[in-house]
C-alpha positions as CSV (number, residue, x, y, z in Angstrom):
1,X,-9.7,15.7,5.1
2,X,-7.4,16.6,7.8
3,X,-3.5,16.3,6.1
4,X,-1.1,13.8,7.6
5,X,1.0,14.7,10.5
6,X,4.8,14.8,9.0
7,X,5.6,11.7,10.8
8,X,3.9,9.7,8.6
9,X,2.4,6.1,8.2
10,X,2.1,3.6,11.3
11,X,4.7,0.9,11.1
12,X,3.4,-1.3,8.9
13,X,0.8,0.6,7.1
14,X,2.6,1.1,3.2
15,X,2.4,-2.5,3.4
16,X,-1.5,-2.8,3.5
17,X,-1.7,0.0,1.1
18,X,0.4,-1.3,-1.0
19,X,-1.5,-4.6,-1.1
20,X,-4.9,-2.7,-1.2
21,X,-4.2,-0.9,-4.5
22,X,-2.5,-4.0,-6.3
23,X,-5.8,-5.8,-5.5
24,X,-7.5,-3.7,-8.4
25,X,-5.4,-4.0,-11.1
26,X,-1.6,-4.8,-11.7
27,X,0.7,-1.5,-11.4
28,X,4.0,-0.3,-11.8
29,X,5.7,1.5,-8.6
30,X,5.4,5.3,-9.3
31,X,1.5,4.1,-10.5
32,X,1.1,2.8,-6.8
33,X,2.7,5.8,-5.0
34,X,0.2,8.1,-8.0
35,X,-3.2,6.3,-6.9
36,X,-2.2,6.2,-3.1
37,X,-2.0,10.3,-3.4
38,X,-5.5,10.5,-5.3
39,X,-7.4,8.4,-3.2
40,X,-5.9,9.9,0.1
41,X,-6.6,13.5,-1.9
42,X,-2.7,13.9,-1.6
43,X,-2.7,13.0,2.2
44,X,-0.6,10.2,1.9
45,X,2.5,10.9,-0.2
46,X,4.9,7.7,-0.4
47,X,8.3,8.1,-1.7
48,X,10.6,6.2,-3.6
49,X,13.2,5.4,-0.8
50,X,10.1,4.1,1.6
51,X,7.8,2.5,-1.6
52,X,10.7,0.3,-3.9
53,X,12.3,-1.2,-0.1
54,X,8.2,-1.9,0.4
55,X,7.9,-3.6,-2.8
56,X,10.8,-5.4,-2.6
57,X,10.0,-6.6,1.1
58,X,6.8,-8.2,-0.6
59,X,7.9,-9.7,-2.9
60,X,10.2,-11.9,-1.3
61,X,7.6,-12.7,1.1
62,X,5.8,-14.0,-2.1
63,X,2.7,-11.5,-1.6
64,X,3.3,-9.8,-4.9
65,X,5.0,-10.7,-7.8
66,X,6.6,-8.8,-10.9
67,X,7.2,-8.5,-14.7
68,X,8.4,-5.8,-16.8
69,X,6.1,-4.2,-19.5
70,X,5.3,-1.0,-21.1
71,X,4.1,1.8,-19.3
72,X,0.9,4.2,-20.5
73,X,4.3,6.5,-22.0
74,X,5.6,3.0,-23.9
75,X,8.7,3.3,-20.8
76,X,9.9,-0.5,-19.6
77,X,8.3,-0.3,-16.4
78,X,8.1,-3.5,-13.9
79,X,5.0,-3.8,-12.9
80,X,3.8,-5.9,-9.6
81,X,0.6,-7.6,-9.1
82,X,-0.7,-9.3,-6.3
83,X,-0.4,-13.6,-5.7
84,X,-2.6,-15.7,-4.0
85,X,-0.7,-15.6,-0.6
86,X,-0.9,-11.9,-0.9
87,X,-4.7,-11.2,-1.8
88,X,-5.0,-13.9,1.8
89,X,-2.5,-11.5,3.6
90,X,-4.3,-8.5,2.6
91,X,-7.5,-10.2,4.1
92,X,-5.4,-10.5,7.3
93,X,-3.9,-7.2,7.5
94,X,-7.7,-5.5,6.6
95,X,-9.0,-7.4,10.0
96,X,-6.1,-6.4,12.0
97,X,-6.4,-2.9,10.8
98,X,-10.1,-2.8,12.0
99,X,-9.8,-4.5,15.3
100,X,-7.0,-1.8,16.1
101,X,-8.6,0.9,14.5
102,X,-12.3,0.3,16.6
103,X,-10.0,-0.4,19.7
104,X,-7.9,3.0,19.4
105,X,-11.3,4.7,18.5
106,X,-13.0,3.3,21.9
107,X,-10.2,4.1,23.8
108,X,-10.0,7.8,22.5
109,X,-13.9,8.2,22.9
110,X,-13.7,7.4,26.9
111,X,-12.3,9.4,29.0
């Protein structure tokens, strides 16, 4: 896989991802920003000062929600999950992704 340019995400994008990887399981924020890396094979890297605003953002939109537990290292760790309004979002933002994606692709396969 091609690495990232250094510019980073689209506008918008940490926000789907984030809501993509909650939708598996309940995690805590360097957990997110940990399986982000492994899926993308390190392509996308998402730090602190972009991720914890992201979360944050979320949550007051009432897409995710937290509580504090344990991590695997017995750490207090807050831990977000996703609610009901945000597993619909993330159903939004997955068909808006695609209908841009298949438009950019068309567009870049004319010419």
């Amino acid at each position: 896989m091609t690495p990232m340019p250094r510019a980073g995400l689209p506008q918008g994008t940490l926000d789907l991802l984030i809501l993509k990887t909650l939708a598996v399981a309940p995690r805590h924020g360097w957990a997110i920003s940990e399986r982000l890396a492994q899926i993308s094979g390190s392509n996308v890297t998402v730090r602190q000062g972009s991720l914890y605003p992201a979360l944050h953002r979320l949550e007051r939109r009432g897409w995710i929600k937290a509580s504090w537990g344990s991590s695997d290292n017995n750490r207090r760790a807050k831990y977000y999950e996703l609610t009901k309004r945000g597993r619909s979002r993330l159903e939004v933002e997955i068909t808006a992704w695609r209908a841009l994606s298949d438009v950019i692709s068309q567009i870049l396969e004319s010419a």
